[in-house]
N, C-alpha and C positions, 0 to 999 in steps of 0.2 A: 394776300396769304403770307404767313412765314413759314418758309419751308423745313425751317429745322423743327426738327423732331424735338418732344418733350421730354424729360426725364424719366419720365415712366416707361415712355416707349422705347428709351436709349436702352434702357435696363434690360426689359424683358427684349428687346433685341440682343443683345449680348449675350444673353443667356440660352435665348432661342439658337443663334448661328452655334454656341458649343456643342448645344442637346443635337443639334445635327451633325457637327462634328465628331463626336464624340460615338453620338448612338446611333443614329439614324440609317446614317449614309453606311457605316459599315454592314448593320441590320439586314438591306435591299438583299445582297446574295443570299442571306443566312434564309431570311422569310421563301424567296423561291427553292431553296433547298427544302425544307418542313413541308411547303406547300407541294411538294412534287412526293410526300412519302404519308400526307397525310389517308382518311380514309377516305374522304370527299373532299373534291379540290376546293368546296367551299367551306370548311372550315378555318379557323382561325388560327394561322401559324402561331408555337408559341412566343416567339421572339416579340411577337407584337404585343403581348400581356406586358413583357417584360418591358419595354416601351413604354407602354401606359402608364405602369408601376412607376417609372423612372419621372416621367415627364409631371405626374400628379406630385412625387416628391419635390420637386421641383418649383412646383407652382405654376408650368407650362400646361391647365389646364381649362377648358370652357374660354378662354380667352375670348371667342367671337359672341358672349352674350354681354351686351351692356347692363342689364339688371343685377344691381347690385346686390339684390339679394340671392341670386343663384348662379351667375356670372362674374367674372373678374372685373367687371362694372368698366369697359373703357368704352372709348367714342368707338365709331366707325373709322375715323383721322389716324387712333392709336392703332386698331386691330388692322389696319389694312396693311401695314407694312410686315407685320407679322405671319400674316394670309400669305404673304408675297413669298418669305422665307420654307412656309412649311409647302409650297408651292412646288420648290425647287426637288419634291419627292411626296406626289401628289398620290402616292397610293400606300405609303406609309404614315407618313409627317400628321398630316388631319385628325389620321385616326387615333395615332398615339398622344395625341393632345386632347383628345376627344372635341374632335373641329368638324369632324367630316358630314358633306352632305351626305345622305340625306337630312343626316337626326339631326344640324344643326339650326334647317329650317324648321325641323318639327318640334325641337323643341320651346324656338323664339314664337310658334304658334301656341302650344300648350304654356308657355309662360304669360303670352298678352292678353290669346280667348280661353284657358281652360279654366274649371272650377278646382272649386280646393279638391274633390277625391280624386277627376282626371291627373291632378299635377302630383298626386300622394301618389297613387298608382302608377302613371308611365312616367311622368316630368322625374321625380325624386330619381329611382333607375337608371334614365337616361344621363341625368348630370353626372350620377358615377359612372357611367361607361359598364353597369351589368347585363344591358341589355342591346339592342338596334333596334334600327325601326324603317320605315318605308313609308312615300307616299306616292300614293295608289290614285293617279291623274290621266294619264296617256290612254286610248284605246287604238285600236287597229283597223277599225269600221272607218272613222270619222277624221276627218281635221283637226286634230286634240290642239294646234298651236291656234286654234278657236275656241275657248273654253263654252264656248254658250253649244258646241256641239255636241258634247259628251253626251251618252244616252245610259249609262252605269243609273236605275232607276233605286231611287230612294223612299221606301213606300212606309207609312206608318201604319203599325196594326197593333191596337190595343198600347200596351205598354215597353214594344219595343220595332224596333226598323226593320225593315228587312231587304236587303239589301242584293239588286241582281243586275250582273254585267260581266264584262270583261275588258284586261286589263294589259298591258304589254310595258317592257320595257322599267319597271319599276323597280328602279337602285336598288341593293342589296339586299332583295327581297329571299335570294335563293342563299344566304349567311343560316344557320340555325339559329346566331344570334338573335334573328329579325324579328320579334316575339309580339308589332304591333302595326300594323296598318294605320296610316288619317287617309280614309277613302274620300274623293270628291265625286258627287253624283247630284241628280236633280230629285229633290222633294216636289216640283212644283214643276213639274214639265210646261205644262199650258199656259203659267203665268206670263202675264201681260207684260211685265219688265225680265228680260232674257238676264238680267245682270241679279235678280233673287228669282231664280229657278232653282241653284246649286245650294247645297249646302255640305259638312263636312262632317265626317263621322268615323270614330274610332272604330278598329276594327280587329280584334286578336288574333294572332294567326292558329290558334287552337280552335277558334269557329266552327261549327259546323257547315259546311258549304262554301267555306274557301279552300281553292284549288291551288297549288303550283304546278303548272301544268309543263314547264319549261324553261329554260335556259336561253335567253336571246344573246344572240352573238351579235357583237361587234367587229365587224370590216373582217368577219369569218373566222374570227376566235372568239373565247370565250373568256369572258371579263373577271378573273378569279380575286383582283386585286381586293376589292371592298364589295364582294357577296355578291355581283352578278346581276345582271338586268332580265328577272322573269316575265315571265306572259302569267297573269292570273284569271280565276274564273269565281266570281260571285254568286252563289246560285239559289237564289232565296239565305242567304244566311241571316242570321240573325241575331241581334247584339241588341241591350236595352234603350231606352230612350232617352236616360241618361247620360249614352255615348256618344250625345252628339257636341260639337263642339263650339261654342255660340247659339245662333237661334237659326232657326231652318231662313232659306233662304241668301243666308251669309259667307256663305263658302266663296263667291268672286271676290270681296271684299278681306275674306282671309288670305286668299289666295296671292292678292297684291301685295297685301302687307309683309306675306312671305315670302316673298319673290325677289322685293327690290333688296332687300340686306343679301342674298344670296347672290345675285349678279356681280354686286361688287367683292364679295368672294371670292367668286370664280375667276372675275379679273384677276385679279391682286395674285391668286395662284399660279394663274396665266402666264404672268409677267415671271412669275417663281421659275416657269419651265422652261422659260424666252432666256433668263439667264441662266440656268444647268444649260441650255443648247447650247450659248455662246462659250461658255468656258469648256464645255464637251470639243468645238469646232476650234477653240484656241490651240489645246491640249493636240489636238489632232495633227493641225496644220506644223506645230513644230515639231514633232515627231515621225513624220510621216515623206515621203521623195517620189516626185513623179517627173522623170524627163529631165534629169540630172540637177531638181534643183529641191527644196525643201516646199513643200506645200503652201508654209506662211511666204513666202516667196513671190508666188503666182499671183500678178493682178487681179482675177478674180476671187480669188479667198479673199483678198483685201475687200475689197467691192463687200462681198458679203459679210464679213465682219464689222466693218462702217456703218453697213445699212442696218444692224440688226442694232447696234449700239442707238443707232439715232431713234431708230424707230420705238426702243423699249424706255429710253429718257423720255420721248412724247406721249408713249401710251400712259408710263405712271404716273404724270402732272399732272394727264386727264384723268384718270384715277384718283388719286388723292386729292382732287378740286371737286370731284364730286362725292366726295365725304366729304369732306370737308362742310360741300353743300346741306347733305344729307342730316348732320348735326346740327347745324346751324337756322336752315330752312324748312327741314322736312324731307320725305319723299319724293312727296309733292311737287315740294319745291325744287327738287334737282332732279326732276322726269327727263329732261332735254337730255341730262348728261349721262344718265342714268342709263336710258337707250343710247346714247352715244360709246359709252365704252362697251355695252354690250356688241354693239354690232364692229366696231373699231379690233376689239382687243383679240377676240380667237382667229380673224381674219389676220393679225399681221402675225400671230405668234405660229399657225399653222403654216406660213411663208418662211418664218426664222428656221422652223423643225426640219420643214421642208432642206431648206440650204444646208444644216447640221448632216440628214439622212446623207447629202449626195456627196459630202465632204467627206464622210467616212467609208461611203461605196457598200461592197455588203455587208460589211460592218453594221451599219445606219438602220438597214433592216432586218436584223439580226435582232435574237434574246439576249446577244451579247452589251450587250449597250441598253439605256433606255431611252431613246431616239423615237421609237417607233410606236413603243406604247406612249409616251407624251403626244406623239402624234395622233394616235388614235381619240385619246381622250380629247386634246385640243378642238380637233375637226369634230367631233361629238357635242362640244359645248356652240356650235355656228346652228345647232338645231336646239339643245336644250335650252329650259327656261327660253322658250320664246325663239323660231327662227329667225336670224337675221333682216328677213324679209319683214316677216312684222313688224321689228322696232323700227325698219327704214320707211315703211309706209306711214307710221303714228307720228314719229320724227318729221319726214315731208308733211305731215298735213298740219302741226303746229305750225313750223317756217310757213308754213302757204298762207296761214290763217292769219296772217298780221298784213297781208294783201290785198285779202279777199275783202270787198264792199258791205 
């Protein structure tokens, strides 16, 4: 591998760290000020338009679609270290780029399986950042980090679906922005292959028979950053047959495909938070005196400032080696690593947060600092896209399989 970065990516890095200097970072108080006077804590602070506006003039925007027809057309290799940047303010940076999960998996779905009017209708929208969107996966019955468990029933009648379950936990669904659902449910319950039972389907939230029933909290707050994790209810709604996206049965198979670009994502963000923590805990330790001597002082600040340096130079080589894979081989082909940083990377950076929180004391857990909300999110992503557990069971059974007779 050569580790230096390309010109393309030199650039739009250089531009990216100003747009966060510059805008971003001072933005964070301004957006919880708006957001604390707005009329519903889910609306859209305006500073964040302003943002948009900014980062679009700029050209800091859609960066994480490689198609170069509706995307800034780069690798994985390019966009990951970028990822890493708007990381470093993972509930502003995304959106104002227009990066942010959910709509960025939804929209690399509507670019690979949609037809021309799905992508005239929601795709076009979504590249400009007029709209949000949501995908509607998770239930509260079932095992959801088992896709073959979901029981959200996808029935066909006549000339369009109808569509009845329920749904929890689904990103930015309580935004009014949210104006589009990709529902995953089973067309084919009974069928003989559990991997096309599922299939996918757009879902407007003007529906008839979609519910927002709720507001789910996170670690006992409520996630106002980027619209919130609702509970929804399906209840025979009903949308045409045209809304489905691909062919019935295909939904696992989408599912994958949108999954893996999004994990390295979340990495690469990861890593964003892992360094806001450190330079948060540098900042801290020399300014701060416990026991007549300066923080940065104390062996153990040492101890954790060392270990969080070494640890986040390891997590991003494996990061960036696995795009790197990812351009080069496939998906497919960097599955190993793929589960590897997934399970690797919110495990060590939820440790880094961790160390940051107790450094600053109540500070750490305080609105005063973003400590605690990175924390939150961090420990949130050791379940999202797939629990830990899973990718260490799939992981163990490849390594096993080069054993076995």
């Amino acid at each position: 591998m050569d580790f230096a970065f390309d010109a393309r990516t030199e650039e739009l890095r250089a531009k990216l760290l100003a747009f966060m200097d510059e805008y971003v970072y001072p933005a964070e108080p301004v957006a919880e000020e708006q957001r604390a006077a707005l009329a519903s804590p889910w609306d859209t602070p305006a500073v964040v338009e302003e943002l948009k506006a900014e980062a679009r003039r700029q050209g800091l925007w859609n960066l994480f679609l490689p198609d170069t027809e509706y995307g800034a057309g780069l690798t994985n290799l390019q966009y990951a270290p970028l990822a890493e940047i708007t990381g470093r303010s993972p509930h502003l940076a995304p959106t104002a780029t227009n990066c942010a999960a959910p709509d960025t998996g939804n929209m690399e779905v509507l670019t690979q399986f949609g037809d021309e009017q799905q992508k005239k209708q929601w795709l076009e929208p979504l590249l400009a950042g007029e709209i949000r969107s949501a995908f509607a996966m998770t239930e509260p019955e079932v095992a959801s980090s088992d896709a073959t468990n979901i029981t959200t029933h996808i029935e066909r009648d006549g000339d369009e679906y109808v569509i009845t379950g329920r749904k929890w936990y689904i990103s930015g669904a309580m935004n009014p922005d949210c104006k589009i659902f990709i529902v995953m449910g089973k067309t084919d319950p009974d069928g003989e292959d559990i991997r096309r039972q599922q299939s996918m389907i757009l879902v407007p939230r003007d529906t008839p028979g979609v519910t927002v029933t709720r507001a789910m909290q996170v670690f006992g707050y409520e996630d106002h950053s980027h619209g919130g994790h609702a509970e929804m209810i399906f209840d025979h709604a009903r949308v045409p047959v045209a809304n489905l996206i691909g062919e019935e049965g295909g939904g696992f198979a989408v599912a994958q495909a949108r999954l893996g670009p999004g994990r390295i994502h979340h990495c690469m963000r990861l890593i964003g938070m892992a360094e806001r923590a450190i330079e948060l805990m540098c900042r801290r330790a020399v300014s701060r005196q416990a026991f007549g001597k300066a923080l940065a002082q104390q062996g153990v600040v040492h101890n954790w400032i060392a270990d969080a340096r070494v640890t986040v130079e390891q997590l991003r080589l494996l990061v960036l080696k696995t795009a790197w894979l990812m351009d080069t081989v496939g998906n497919k082909g960097a599955h190993t690593e793929i589960q590897a940083i997934k399970i690797a990377t919110p495990r060590a950076v939820v440790d880094i947060l961790d160390r940051a929180i107790q450094l600053h004391g109540a500070g750490g857990v305080s609105q005063d600092f973003p400590l605690a909300e990175l924390y939150a999110s961090a420990r949130t992503l050791m379940i999202a896209d797939g629990p830990d557990e899973v990718h260490q069971r799939s992981l163990a059974r490849r390594e096993l399989k080069k054993y076995l007779p």
